[in-house]
Structures are given as structure tokens and as C-alpha cells.
N, C-alpha and C positions, 0 to 999 in steps of 0.2 A: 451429349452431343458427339458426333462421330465426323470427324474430316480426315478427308482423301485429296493427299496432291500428287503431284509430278517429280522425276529429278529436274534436272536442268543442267543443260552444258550452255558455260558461260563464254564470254570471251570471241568466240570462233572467228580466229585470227586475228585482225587489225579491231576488233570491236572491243578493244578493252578495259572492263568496269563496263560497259555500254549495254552489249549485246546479252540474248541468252535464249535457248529454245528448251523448250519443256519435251520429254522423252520419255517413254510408257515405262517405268523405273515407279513405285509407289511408297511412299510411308502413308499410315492410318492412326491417327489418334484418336480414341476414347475419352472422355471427362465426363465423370459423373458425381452427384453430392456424394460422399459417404460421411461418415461417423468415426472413423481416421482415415490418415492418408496411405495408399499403397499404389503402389507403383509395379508394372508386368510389362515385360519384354519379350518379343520373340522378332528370328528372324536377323538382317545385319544391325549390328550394335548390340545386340542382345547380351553380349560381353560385359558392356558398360555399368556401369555400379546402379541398381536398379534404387536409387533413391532420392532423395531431396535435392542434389547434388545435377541428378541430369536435368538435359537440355530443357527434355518436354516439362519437368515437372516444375525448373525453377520458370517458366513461363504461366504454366498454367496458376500455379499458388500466388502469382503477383496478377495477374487477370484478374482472378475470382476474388482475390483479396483472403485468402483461406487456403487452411493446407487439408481442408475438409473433404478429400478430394479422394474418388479410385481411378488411376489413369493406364491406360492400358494403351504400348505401341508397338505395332509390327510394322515392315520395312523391307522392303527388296530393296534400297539402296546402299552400295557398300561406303563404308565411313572411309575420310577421308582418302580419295577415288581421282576428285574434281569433276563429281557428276549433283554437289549443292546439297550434299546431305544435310547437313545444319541449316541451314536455311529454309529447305522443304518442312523439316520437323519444325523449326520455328514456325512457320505459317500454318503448319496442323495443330500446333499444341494451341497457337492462337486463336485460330478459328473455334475451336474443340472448345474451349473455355467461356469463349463468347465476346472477343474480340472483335470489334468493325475497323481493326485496320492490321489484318494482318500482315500487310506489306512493312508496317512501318518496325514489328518484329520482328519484322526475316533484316532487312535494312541496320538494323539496330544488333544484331547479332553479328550479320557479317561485315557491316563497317561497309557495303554497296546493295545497291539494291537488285539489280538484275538478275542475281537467283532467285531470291526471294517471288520476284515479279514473274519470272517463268511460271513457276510454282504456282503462283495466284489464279494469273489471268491462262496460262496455258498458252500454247504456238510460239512464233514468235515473237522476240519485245525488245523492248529499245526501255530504258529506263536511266534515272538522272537523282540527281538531290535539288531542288529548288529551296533557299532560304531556307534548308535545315529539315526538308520534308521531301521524301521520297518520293516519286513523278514515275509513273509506269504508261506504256504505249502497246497494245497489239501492231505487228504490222503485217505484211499479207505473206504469207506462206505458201508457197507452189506445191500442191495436192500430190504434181508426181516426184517429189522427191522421196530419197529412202535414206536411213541413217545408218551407219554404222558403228560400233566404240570396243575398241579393245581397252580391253580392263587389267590392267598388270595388278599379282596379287602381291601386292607392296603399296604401301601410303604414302604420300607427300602432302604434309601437315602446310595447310593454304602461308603459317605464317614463317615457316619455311622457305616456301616458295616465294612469299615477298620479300624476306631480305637478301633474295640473290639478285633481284633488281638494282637496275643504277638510279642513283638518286636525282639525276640529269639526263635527257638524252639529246641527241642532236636537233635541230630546228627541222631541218630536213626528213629524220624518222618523223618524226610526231607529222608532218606534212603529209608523210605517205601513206601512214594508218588515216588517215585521215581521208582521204581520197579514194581509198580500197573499200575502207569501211563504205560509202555511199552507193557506191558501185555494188558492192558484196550485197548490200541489202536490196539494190534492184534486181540481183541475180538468182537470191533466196524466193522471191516473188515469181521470177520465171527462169526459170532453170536452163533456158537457151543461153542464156548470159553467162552461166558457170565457168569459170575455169582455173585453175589449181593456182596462180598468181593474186586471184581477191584475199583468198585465205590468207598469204605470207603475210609476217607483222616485225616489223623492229622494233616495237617495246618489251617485249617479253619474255615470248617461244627463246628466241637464241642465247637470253643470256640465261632462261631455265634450264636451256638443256643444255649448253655450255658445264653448269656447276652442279646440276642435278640429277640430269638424265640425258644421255649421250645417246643412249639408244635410241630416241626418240625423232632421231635427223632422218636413220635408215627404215623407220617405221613409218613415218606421214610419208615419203616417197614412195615407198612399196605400198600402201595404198591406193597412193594414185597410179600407180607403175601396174594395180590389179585392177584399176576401170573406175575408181573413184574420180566425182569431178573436183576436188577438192580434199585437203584434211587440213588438221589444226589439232591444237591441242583443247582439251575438255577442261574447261578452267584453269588451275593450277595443275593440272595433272594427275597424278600419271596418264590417266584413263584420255586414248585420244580419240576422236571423233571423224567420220570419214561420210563426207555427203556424195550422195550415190542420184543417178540419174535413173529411179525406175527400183522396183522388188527385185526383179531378174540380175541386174548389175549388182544390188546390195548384199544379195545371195552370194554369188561368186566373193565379193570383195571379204564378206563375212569368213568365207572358206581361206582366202588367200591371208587372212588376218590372222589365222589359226597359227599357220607355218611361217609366219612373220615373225610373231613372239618365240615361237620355238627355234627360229634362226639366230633370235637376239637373244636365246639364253634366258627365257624369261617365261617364269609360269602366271596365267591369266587367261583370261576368257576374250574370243571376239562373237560380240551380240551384233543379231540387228533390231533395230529399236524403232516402232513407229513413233512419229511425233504424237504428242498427249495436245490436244486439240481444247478441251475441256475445261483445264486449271482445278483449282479447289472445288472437290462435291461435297456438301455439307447435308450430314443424315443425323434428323429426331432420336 
């Protein structure tokens, strides 16, 4: 069996742990019986130690119940990015195996579900843990929006990025993510709504970039300062994400993204990215 998913940028802004939208970014898993187990890589992660040991393989051998297995993954997703690499693979290796819930191993991998659920269902999603079991939502996606993501080639390991969170935050932050986030999700639906104030969050961006990435203050402004209606960061990061009103804006934003990084002294790529609409294809 053959599965195809999506990346996913999670988060986007106040949506934190909540939100997540899936972005034309792909990994593919392979699972088939063999007669021993091998394992083939290409593509990002390709690096990674091609054996018992990874992501896709230690999923598929607990699925099938057997390491009888030839599993084969390729990946345009770069690893640890903050565009759901582990996650995505999680739900390909599961699907691939023969899993009917591959949410609950993308969930179960990353300790939240809403990459996982990008991955799955594709667009956008809104997703939760009810009673110990992961809860995924489509919600309505405004057709003319366009995305953008600068991709710094540098990693920030997700669990990295969680211990520079505060353990606490004000009544008031969590109040305002909270209100944004609502807002944010009727804006992503119509994009007349957009504007660069849904994206801001006080739980997270500030104290990430604070301890971990500073560049990251003069990079979402100059985004929007090139015609974005919006930016945020792309999960835990690095990689941030820049929502465009239209190809033609996303285009320029793309361009202006280019010489952003190169301002900030920082080698990486600015993509423009359709949304992935589709979620997990599953091929015989």
C-alpha cells in the first residue's frame, strides 16, 4: 500500500495546539510483505539511519504486527522546519500499513493532534483530544488565498521550542488568543476579514523568539510590510508562514521573502505553497 499526505503549518498565530493547514509539501510511504525487513530512503531525511530505528518503520512493524516488511519513503518535507514532518510521516507510515486511524498515530507521535489532522483530512482543521482520543474538524478555507513560507536552513527541534515556553501565562494572554483565534478562523474562510493583528499570539511566538530566534520579529513584519495580510510562525519554527490575499500578492511576497532572509543573515528558501486540499491518497 502506497500513502500520500501533506506538510502542515500548525499554530498560525493565536491557534495554539488548535489550528493547522495542510500545504502542497508531500511525504510517500510504501509497505509491502517481504521475506526480511528493508527500509529505502530518498529525498529530506534521507540522512536518517535507514533502519528499525525510524519513524516510518518503527510504525509500520507495530501495525502489521511484523518486521516482514519492505518500506520505502520519499519526502519533500524538510525535518525539523515546523512544517509537521513527523507527523505527516506518522500518518503515511500508518495509512501504508493498514491502519484505520491514522490520526490517532500522528497524535500519539506528537503529543497534539492538529498536524497529524492537517495531514489526514487536508485544508484547514481545527482539532482537540476528547477523553484521551484525538477529535479532528475541516473548516472552510477561502479558495482566493495564497501562502507563503520562508524556510531557514537551520532546525528547531519542536522539543526545544517547548521548553522556552512559560509554564504560566497571564489570564489575560490566554483571553486574547482566544478571541483572535475566532476571529482568525472567520477571516481564513473570507479573506476580507484578514489582517495582520488575528495572526499575533501571547503564548508562544514572543517568548520563541525571544530565546530562539530573534530574527524572526523583523521577518513576520517585513512580510507583511511586502503585501502579506498576515504572518506567524509555522509551528515551532523556524519555517514562517506568510497568508497572501491572491497568487499575484504571494508572488511578490515570495520575492520580497527572498531578500528578507538575506537581510537577516540567514540561508533558506522562500516558497509559495498551495494549500493541499485533498489530505491522505491511499494507492493499491
Amino acid at each position: 500500500m502506497r500513502a500520500v499526505v501533506p506538510c502542515s503549518s500548525a499554530n498560525l498565530g493565536p491557534g495554539f495546539d488548535a489550528l493547522a493547514l495542510a500545504l502542497a509539501l508531500h511525504v510517500e510511504v510504501t509497505v509491502s510483505e517481504a521475506e526480511t525487513f528493508s527500509l529505502t530512503t530518498e529525498g529530506e531525511g534521507s540522512d536518517l539511519p535507514a533502519d528499525r530505528t525510524h519513524l516510518a518503520a518503527r510504525i509500520a512493524i507495530e501495525v502489521r504486527g511484523t518486521d516482514a516488511l519492505a518500506i520505502h519513503v520519499r519526502s519533500d518535507i524538510p525535518v525539523g522546519r515546523g512544517l509537521g514532518s513527523s507527523a505527516s510521516l506518522a500518518v503515511a507510515a500508518a495509512a501504508a500499513a493498514g491502519s484505520t486511524d491514522a490520526l490517532a498515530w500522528g497524535q500519539r507521535i506528537d503529543g497534539h493532534p492538529e498536524n497529524a489532522a492537517a495531514s489526514l483530512l487536508g485544508g484547514l482543521v481545527a482539532a482537540t483530544v476528547v477523553a484521551g482520543s484525538p477529535v479532528a474538524a475541516r473548516l472552510v478555507l477561502d479558495p482566493g488565498l495564497a501562502f507563503v513560507v520562508l524556510v531557514p536552513d537551520r532546525t528547531l527541534p519542536t522539543e526545544k521550542a517547548r521548553r522556552a515556553l512559560p509554564a504560566m501565562v497571564p489570564l489575560h494572554d490566554a483571553a486574547q488568543n482566544l478571541s483572535r483565534m475566532g476571529v482568525l478562523v472567520a477571516a481564513l474562510a473570507d479573506r476580507r476579514l484578514l489582517q495582520p493583528g488575528l495572526m499575533t499570539d501571547t503564548l508562544h511566538q514572543d517568548a520563541r523568539a525571544a530565546a530562539l530566534y530573534p530574527e524572526s520579529t523583523a521577518l513576520l513584519s517585513g512580510l507583511v510590510a511586502a503585501g502579506a495580510a498576515a504572518s506567524c510562525w509555522s509551528g515551532a519554527g523556524p519555517t514562517l508562514l506568510a497568508v497572501c490575499d491572491g497568487s499575484d500578492v504571494a508572488a511578490a511576497v515570495r520575492s520580497a521573502g527572498e531578500q528578507l532572509l538575506s537581510e537577516a543573515g540567514l540561508a533558506g528558501r522562500s516558497l509559495v505553497l498551495a494549500p493541499d486540499l485533498d489530505g491522505l491518497r491511499l494507492e493499491a
